[in-house]
C-alpha positions as CSV (number, residue, x, y, z in Angstrom):
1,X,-20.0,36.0,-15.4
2,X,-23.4,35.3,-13.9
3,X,-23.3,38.7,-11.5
4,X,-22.1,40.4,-14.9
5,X,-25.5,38.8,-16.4
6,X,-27.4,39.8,-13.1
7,X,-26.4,43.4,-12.8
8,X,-27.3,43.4,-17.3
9,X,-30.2,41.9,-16.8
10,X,-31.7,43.9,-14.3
11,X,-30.4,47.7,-15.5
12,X,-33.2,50.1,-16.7
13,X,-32.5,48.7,-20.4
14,X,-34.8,45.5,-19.7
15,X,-37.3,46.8,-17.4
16,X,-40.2,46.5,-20.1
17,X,-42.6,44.2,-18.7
18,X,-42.2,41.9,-22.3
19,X,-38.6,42.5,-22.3
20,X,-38.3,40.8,-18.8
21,X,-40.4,38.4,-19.2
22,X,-38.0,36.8,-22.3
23,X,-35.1,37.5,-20.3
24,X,-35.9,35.7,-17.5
25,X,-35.7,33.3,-19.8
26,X,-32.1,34.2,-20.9
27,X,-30.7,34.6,-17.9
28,X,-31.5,31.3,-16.8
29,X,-30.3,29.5,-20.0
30,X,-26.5,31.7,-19.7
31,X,-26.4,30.8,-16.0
32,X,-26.9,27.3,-16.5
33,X,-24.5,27.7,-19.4
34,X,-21.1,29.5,-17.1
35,X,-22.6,27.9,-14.0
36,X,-19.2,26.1,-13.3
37,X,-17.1,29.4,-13.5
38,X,-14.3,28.6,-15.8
39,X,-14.3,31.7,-17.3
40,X,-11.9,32.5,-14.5
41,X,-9.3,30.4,-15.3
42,X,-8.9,32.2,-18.9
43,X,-7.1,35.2,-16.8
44,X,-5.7,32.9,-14.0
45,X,-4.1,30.1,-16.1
46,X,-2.5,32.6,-18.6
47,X,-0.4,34.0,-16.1
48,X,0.4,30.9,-14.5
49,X,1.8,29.7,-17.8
50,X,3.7,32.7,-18.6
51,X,5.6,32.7,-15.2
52,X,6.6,29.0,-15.3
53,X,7.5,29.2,-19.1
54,X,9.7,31.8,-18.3
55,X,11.0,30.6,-15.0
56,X,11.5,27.1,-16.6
57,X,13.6,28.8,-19.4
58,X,16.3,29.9,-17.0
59,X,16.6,26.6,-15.5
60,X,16.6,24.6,-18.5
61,X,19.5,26.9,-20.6
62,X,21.5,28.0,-16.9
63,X,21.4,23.9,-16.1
64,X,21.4,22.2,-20.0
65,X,23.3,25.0,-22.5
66,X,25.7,26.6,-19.7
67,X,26.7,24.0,-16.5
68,X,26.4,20.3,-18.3
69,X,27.6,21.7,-21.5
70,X,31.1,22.0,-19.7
71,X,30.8,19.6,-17.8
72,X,30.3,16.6,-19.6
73,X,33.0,17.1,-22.1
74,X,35.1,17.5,-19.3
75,X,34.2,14.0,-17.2
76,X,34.6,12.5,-20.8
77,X,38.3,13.4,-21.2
78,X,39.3,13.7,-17.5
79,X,37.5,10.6,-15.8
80,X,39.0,11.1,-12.5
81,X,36.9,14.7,-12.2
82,X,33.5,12.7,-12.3
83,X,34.2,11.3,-8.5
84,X,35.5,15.2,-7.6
85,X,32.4,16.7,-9.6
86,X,29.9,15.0,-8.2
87,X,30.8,14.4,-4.8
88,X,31.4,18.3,-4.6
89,X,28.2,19.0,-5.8
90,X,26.1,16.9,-3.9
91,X,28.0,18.2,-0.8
92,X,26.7,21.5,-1.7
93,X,23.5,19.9,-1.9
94,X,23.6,18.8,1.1
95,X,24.3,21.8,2.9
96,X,21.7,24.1,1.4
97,X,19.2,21.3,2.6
98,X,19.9,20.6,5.7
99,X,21.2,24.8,6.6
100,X,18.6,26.6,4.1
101,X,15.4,24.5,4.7
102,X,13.3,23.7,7.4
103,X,12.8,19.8,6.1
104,X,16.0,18.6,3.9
105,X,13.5,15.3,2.6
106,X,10.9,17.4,1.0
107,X,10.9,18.7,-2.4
108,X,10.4,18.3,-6.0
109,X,7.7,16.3,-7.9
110,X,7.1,14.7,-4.2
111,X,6.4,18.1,-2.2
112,X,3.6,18.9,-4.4
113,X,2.0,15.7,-4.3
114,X,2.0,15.9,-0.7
115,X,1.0,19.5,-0.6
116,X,-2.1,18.7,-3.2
117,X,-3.2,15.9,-0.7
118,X,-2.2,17.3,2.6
119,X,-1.9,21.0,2.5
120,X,-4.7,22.4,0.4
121,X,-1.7,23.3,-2.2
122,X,0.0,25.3,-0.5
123,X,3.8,25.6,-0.6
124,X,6.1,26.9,1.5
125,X,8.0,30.3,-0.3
126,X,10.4,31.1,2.0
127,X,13.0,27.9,1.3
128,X,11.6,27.7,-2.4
129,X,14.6,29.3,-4.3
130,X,17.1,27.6,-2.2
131,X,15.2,24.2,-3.2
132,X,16.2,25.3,-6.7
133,X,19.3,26.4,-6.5
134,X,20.1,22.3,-4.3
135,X,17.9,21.2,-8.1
136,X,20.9,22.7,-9.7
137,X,23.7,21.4,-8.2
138,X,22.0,18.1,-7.6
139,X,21.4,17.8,-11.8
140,X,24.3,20.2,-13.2
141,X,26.7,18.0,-11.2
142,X,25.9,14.6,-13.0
143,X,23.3,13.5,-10.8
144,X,21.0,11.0,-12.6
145,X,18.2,13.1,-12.2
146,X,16.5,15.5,-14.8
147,X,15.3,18.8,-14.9
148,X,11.3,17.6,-14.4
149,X,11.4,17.6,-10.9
150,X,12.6,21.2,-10.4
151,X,10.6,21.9,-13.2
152,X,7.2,20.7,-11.4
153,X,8.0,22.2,-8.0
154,X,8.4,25.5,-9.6
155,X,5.3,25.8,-11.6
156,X,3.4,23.8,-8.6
157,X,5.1,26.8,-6.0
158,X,4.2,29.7,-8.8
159,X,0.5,28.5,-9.0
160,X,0.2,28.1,-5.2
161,X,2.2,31.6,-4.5
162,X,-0.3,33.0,-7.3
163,X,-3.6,32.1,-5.6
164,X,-2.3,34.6,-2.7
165,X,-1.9,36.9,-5.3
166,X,-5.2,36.8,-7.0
167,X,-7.2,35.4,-4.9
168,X,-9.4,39.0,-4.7
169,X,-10.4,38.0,-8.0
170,X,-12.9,35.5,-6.9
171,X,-10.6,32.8,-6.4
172,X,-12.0,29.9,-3.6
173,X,-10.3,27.6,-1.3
174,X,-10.2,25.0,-3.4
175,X,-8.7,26.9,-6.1
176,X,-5.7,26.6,-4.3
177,X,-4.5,22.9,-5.2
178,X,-5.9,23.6,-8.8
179,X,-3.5,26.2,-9.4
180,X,-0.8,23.9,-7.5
181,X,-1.5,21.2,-10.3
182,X,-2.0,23.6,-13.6
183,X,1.9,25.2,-12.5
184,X,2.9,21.7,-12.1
185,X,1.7,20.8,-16.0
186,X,3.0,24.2,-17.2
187,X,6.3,22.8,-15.9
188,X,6.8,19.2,-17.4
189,X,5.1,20.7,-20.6
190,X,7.9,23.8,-20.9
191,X,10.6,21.4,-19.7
192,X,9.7,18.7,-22.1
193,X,8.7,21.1,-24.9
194,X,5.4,18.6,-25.2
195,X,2.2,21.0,-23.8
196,X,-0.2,17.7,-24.0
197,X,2.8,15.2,-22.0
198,X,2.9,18.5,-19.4
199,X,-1.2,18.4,-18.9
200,X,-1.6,14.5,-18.2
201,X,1.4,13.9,-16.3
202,X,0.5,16.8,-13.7
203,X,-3.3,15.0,-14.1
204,X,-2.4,11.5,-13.2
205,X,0.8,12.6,-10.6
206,X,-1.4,12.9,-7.5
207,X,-3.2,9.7,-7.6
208,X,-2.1,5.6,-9.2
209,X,-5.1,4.6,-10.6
210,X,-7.3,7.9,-11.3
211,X,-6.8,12.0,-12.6
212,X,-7.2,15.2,-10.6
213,X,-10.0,15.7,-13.0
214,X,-10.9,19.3,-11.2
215,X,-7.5,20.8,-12.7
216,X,-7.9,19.5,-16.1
217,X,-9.1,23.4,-18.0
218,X,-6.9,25.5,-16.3
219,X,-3.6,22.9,-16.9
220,X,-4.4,22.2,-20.8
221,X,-3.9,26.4,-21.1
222,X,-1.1,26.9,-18.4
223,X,0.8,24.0,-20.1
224,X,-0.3,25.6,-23.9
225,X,1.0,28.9,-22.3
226,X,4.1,27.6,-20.9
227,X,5.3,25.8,-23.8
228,X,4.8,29.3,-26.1
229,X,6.5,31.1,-23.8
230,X,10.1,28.8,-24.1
231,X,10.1,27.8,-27.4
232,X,9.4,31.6,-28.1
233,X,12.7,32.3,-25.9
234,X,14.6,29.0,-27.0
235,X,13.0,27.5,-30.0
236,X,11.1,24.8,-31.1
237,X,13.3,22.0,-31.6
238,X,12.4,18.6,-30.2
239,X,14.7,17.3,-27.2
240,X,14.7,13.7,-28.6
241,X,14.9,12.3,-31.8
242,X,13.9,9.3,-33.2
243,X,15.2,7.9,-36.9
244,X,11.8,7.8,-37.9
245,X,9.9,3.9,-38.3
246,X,6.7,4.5,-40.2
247,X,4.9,1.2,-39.6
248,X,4.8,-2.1,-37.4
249,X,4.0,-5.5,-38.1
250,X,0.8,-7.6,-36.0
251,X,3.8,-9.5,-34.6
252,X,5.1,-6.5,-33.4
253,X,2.2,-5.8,-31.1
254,X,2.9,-9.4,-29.4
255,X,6.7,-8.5,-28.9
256,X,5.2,-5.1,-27.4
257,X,3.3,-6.6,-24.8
258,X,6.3,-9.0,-23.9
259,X,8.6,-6.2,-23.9
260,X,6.2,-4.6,-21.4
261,X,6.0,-8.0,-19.2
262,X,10.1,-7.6,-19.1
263,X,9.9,-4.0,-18.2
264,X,7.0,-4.4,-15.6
265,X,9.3,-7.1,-13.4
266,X,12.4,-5.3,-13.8
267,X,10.4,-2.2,-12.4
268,X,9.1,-3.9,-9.5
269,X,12.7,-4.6,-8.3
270,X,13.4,-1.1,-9.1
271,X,10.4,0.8,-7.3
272,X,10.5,-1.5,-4.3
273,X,14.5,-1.2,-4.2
274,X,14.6,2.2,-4.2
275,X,11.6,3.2,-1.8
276,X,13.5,0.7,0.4
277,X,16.9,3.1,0.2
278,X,14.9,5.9,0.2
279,X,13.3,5.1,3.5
280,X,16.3,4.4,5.1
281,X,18.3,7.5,4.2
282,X,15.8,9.8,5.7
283,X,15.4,7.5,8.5
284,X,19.0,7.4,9.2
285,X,20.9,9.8,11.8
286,X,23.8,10.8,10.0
287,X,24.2,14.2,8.6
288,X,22.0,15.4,5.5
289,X,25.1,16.3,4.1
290,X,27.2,13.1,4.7
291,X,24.4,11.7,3.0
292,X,24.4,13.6,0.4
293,X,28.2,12.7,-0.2
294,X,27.6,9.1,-0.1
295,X,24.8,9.6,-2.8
296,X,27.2,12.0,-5.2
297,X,29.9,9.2,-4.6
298,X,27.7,6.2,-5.4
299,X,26.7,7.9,-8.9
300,X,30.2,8.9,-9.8
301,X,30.8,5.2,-9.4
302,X,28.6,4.2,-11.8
303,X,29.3,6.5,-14.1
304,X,33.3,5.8,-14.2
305,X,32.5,2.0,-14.5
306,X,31.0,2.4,-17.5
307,X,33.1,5.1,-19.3
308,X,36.0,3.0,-18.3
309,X,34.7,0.0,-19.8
310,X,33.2,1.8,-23.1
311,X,34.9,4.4,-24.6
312,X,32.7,6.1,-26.1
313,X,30.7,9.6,-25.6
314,X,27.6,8.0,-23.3
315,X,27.6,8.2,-20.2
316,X,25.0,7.3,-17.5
317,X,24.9,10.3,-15.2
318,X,23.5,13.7,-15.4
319,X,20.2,14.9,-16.9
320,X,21.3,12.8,-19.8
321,X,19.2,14.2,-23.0
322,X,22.4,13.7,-25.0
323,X,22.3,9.9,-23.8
324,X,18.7,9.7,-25.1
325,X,19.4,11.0,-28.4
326,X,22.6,8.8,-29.0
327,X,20.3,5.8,-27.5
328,X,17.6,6.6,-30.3
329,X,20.3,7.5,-33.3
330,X,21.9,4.5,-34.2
331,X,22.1,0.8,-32.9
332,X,24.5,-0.2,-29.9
333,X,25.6,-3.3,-28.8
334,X,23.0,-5.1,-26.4
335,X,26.0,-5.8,-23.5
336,X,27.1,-1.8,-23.9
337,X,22.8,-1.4,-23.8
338,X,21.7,-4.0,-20.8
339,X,25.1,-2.4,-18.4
340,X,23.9,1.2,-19.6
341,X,21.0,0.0,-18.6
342,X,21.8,-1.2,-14.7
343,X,24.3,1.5,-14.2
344,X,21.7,4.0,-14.9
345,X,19.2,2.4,-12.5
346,X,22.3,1.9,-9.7
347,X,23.1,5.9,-9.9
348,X,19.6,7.0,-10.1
349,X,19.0,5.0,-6.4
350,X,22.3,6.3,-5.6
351,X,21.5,9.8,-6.8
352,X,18.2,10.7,-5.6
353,X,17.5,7.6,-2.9
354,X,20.4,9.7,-0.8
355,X,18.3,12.7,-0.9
356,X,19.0,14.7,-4.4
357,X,16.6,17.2,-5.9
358,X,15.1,16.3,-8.7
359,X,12.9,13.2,-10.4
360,X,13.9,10.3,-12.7
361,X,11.3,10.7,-15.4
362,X,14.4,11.1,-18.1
363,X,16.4,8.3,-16.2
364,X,13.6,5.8,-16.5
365,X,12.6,7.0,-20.3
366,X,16.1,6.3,-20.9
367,X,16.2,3.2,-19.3
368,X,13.5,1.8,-20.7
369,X,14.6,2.9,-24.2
370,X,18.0,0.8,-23.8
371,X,16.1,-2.3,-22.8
372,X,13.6,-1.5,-25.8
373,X,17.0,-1.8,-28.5
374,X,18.3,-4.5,-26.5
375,X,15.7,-6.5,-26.5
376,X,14.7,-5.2,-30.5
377,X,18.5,-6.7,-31.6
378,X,18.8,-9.7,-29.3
379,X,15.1,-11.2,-28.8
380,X,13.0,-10.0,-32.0
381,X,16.1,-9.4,-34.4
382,X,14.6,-6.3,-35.9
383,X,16.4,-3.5,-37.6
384,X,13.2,-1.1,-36.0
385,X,15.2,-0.4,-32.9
386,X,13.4,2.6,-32.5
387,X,10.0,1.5,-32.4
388,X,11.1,-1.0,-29.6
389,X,12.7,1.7,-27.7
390,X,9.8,4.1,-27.5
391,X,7.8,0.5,-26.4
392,X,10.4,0.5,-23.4
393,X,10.4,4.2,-22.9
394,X,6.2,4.2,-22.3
395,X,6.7,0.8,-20.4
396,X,9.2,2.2,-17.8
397,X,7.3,5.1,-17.0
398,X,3.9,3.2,-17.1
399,X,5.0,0.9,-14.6
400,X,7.6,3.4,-12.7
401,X,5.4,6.4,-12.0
402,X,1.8,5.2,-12.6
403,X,1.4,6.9,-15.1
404,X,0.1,5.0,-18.7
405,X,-1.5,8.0,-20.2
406,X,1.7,9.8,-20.1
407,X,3.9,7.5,-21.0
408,X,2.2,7.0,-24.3
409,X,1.3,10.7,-24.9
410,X,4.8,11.9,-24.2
411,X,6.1,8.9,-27.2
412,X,3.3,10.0,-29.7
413,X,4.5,13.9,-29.2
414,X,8.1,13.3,-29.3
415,X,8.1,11.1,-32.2
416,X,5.4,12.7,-34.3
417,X,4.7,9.5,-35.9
418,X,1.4,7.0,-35.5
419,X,3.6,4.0,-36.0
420,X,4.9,4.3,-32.2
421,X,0.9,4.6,-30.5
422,X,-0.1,1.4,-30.4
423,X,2.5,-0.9,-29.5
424,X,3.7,1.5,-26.8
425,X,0.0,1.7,-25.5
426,X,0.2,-2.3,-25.3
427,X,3.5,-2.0,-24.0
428,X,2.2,0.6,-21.0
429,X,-0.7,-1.3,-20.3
430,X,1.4,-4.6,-19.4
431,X,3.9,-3.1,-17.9
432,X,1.2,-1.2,-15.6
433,X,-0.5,-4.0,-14.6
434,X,2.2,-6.3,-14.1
435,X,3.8,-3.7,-12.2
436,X,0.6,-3.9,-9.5
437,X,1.2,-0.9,-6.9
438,X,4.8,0.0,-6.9
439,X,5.5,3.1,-7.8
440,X,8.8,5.3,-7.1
441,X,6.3,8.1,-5.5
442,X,5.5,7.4,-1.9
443,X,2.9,9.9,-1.9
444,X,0.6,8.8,-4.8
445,X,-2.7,7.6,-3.3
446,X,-5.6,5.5,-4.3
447,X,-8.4,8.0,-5.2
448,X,-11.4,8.0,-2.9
449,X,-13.7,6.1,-5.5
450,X,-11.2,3.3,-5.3
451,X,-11.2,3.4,-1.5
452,X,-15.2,3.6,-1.6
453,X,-15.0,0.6,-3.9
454,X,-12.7,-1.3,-0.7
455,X,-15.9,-0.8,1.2
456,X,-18.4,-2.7,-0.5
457,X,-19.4,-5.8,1.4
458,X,-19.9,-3.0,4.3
459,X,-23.1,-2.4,6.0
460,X,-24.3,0.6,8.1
461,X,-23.8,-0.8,11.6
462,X,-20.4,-1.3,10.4
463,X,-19.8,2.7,10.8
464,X,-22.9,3.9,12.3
465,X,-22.9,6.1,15.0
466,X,-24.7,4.5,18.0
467,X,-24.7,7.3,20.8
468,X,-26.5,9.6,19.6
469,X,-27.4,13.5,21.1
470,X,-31.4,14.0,20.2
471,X,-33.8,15.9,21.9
472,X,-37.7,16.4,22.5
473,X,-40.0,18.2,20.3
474,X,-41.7,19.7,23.2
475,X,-38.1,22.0,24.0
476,X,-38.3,25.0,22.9
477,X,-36.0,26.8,20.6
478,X,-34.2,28.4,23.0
479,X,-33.7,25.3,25.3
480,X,-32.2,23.8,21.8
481,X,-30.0,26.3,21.1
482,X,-28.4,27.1,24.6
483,X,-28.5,23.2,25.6
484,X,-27.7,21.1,22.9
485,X,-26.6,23.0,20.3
486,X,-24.0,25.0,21.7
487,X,-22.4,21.8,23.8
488,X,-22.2,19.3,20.9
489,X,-20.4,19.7,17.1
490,X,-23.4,18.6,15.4
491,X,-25.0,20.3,13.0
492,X,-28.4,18.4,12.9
493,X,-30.3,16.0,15.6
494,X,-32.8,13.7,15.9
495,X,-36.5,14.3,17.8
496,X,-38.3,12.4,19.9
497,X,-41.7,12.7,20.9
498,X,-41.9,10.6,24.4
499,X,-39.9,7.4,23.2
500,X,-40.9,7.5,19.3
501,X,-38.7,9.3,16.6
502,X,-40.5,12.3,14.8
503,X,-37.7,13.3,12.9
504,X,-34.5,15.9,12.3
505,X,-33.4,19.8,13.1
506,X,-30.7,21.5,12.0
507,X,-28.9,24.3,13.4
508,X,-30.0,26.1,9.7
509,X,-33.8,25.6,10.5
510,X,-32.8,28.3,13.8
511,X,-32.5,30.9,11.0
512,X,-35.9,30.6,10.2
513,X,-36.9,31.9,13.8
514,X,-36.5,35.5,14.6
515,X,-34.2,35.5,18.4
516,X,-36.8,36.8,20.4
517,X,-39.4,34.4,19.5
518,X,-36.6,31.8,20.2
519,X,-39.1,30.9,23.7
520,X,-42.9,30.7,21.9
521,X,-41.9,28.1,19.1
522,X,-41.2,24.2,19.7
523,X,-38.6,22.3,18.9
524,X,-41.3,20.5,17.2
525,X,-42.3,22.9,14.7
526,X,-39.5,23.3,13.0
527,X,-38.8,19.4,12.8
528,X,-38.3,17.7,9.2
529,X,-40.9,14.9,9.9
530,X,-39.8,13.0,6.4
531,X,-36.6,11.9,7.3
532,X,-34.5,9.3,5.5
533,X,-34.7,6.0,7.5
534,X,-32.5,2.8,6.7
535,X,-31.9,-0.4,8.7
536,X,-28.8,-1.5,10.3
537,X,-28.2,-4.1,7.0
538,X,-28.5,-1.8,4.5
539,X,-25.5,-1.9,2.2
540,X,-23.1,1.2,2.9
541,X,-22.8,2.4,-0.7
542,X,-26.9,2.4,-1.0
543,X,-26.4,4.7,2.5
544,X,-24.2,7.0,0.3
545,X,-26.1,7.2,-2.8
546,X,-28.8,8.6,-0.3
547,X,-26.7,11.2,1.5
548,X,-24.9,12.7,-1.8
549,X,-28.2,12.5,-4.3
550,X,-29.3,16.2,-4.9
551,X,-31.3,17.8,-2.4
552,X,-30.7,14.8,-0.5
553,X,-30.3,14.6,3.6
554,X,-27.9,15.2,5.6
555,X,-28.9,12.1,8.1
556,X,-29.8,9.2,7.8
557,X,-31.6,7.4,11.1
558,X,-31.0,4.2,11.4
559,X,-34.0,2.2,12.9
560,X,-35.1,-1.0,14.0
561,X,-38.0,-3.1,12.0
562,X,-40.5,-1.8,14.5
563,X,-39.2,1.9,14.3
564,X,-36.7,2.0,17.2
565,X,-33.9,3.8,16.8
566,X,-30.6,2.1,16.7
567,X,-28.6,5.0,15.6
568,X,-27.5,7.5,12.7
569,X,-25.2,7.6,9.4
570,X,-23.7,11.3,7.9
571,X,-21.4,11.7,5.4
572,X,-18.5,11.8,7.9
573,X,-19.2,8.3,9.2
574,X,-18.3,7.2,5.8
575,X,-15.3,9.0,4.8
576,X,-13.8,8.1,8.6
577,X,-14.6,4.2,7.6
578,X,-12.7,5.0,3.8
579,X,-10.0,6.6,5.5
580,X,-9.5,3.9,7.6
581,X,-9.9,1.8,5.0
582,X,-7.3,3.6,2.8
583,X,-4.9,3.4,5.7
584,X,-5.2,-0.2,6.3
585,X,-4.5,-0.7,2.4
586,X,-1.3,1.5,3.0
587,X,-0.3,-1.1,5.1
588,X,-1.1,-4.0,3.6
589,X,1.7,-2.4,0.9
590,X,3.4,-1.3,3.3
591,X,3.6,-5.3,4.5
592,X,4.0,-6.3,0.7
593,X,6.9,-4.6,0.2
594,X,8.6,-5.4,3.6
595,X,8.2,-9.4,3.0
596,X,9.2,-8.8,-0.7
């Protein structure tokens, strides 16, 4: 938009003297106005929607309306084909990992975190439909997984394999893990049929306590885009039901919050359990695909307990969206609810701790709705099940993924109803922070605001740099260039005049110098003699606040009282002491968790 307004504003048409004075004026008022550029994601986003809508559709009615559809009635009446069905399929799980990829461990809702973080967003193509194909077995078999995690890595892989694709549109660098993230909503948000669950799940996946603010504009349309593009193929119709509560009492707000307290405990065990398995799967020697078979036989375990002890149609394998409705239609007994309950947890670790494709999003949403009913008929002796079970449903996926926001948006959009808001927010909020930093993600991090906030109490000659590469002011331009600044990865240096400091140059000011007069002008000439000085005590977040304030410097010198200098601060300094930082909290959890 703004070359569009530069080429406009400077045709013939405005080249009156008055005219160009006004729009001048104009041009500077619209540039400040599209100055961010998101014009661009009106095209971009569009298209990512439309190609994860329609790639999501496939999944959703090959996996939900054609494989599980026959399936499930089939483990119902024949209970011995659950242990066939599922340790066949993981098998064959197995063996498209560990023959068809290059790293059996990495996929779904995890890859992309890790490529957002780690890779710039990019995603690796060429193993990308096999990944699916491992999502389908893994899920259509009875695996307690759902379909959100091939869901994700398919918009996330469409948004990255897009940027290739239009990145002669304008498209930057960065772009890149944008795109990655706006797939990654148009996925949950098609899968879920809920556009506004899709966009702040994708938001808060990367990071525990923050959003990938960047990718919010382009998500909210790919998500709006994705959803049309299903429910235009498949229809409208919710996934889950509730019976409909249109109101809650002030007691029920206090029952919320100790619903959450329940749920936040029971998720600690559960996040620190199954990292725990998780780990020692991949670390483990054996064969993907024996793995894989100890995983499908572990879930079909769980699931034939429980049919055999309850016969009825529920079942706690499989992507399970029939589970959540007959959870939400009626009331159950809280003994058939609290083993539903375990058994679901037990095949989930089983299911996707061995090494399964997919996520747990529906598996903890369903858990968490059990425990909600239970604890509705057994603790608070309410006939409002339901409102209990969306409490437990936000709670579980609070305190299981990190993710608050989502858990109550996803309850308000499925249930249509403001009754369910506000004791699920309470319920979220507890659960959250009673649930400190587990999380079932291993590759969630603390956003770098969080880590900057570990530094405080820090002062400069904590990270300072203390050898420092300067030069005189008497050296000429050519001596600096051919001496200094073409041996050292610096891009700017302090001067010295004899022994006192006089100041900075960059390698930019060398652009202000024709070559050949490289030998005539000083060093000293083109020195910035204002420089920023601090002292060796001054607190490292003041230091920061200096080195990212507009039009700031790029340099801090760090001098004595009496003007000697002791050393210099950059921007790099810091982020090297945050990442240390943010390593050294990784294994303080790390620690947590083991002694746990």
């Amino acid at each position: 938009m703004p070359r569009i307004l530069d080429r406009l504003l400077n045709s013939k048409i405005f080249s009156h003297r008055l005219l160009r004075k006004y729009t001048a004026l104009v041009h500077e008022d619209l540039t400040a106005t599209y100055s961010r550029d998101i014009q661009k994601w009106l095209l971009v986003a569009p298209i990512i929607g439309v190609f994860t809508g329609l790639m999501i559709t496939v999944i959703a009615v090959l996996v939900l309306d054609i494989i599980w559809a026959a399936l499930l009635p089939y483990y119902l009446a024949h209970h011995w084909a659950i242990v066939v069905g599922l340790v066949s399929g993981f098998v064959l799980t197995g063996l498209i990992m560990q023959f068809c990829t290059t790293d059996p461990d990495e996929h779904s809702t995890e890859e992309i975190v890790r490529s957002y973080h780690n890779h710039q967003g990019f995603i690796q193509l060429q193993p990308f439909w096999w990944k699916l194909v491992a999502a389908v077995t893994t899920v259509g078999s009875g695996g307690s997984a759902a379909l959100e995690g091939p869901s994700i890595y398919s918009g996330g892989a469409i948004g990255s394999w897009l940027w290739t694709k239009l990145r002669r549109f304008g498209l930057e660098a960065r772009d890149r893990r944008i795109m990655l993230i706006s797939g990654a909503a148009a996925g949950m948000a098609a899968v879920f049929r809920a556009p506004l669950t899709g966009l702040v799940f994708a938001l808060e996946m990367p990071y525990k306590d923050d959003l990938a603010h960047e990718a919010l504009i382009p998500s909210l349309i790919s998500s709006v885009v994705a959803y049309a593009t299903l429910v235009a193929i498949v229809g409208a119709e919710p996934l889950f039901g509730f019976v409909g509560t249109t109101g809650f009492k002030a007691s029920d707000l206090a029952w919320s919050a100790l619903l959450g307290l329940i749920i936040g405990l029971i998720a600690i065990v559960f996040d620190i359990t199954f990292r725990r398995v998780r780990v020692a799967f991949v670390t483990s020697r054996i064969p993907h695909t024996l793995k894989l078979a100890i995983g499908g036989l572990g879930t079909a375990l769980c699931g034939l307990t429980f049919i055999s002890a309850y016969r009825i149609p529920l079942i706690p394998i499989g992507p399970n969206y029939e589970a959540v409705r007959f959870v939400l239609s009626k009331p159950l007994p809280t003994d058939m609810l609290l083993t539903f309950a375990g058994l679901k947890l037990l095949a989930t670790i089983f299911s996707l701790g061995c090494g399964g494709v997919s996520a747990m999003f529906v598996p903890l949403l369903l858990v968490g709705g059990s425990i909600g009913s239970a604890f509705a008929q057994s603790v608070v002796h309410t006939p409002t099940f339901d409102l209990y079970a969306a409490v437990g449903m936000a709670a579980f996926i609070a305190a299981g993924y990190k993710a608050p926001l989502t858990a109550v948006v996803f309850v308000a959009e499925t249930t249509g109803g403001h009754s369910y808001i506000i004791p699920s927010l309470i319920g979220a909020a507890v659960a959250y922070a009673v649930s400190g930093e587990a999380s079932v993600s291993g590759d969630q991090h603390i956003h770098e605001t969080r880590r900057l906030a570990e530094l405080s109490g820090m002062m400069v000659r904590d990270v300072m740099q203390q050898r420092v590469i300067s030069l005189q002011a008497s050296a000429t331009i050519r001596e600096f260039a051919l001496s200094v600044a073409a041996h050292h990865r610096h891009t700017i240096f302090p001067v010295y005049e004899l022994d006192r400091i006089a100041g900075t140059i960059s390698l930019a000011d060398l652009s202000r110098i024709e070559p050949e007069k490289w030998e005539q002008v000083s060093v000293g000439e083109l020195t910035n003699r204002d420089p920023t000085y601090v002292t060796a005590d001054t607190d490292l977040g003041e230091a920061l606040r200096l080195l990212v304030q507009e039009h700031g410097t790029q340099m801090l010198l760090v001098t004595e009282d009496h003007g000697t200098l002791e050393g210099i601060l950059t921007k790099t300094d810091i982020l090297r002491a945050v990442k240390i930082a943010g390593t050294q909290h990784q294994e303080r959890g790390k620690s947590d968790v083991d002694s746990a």
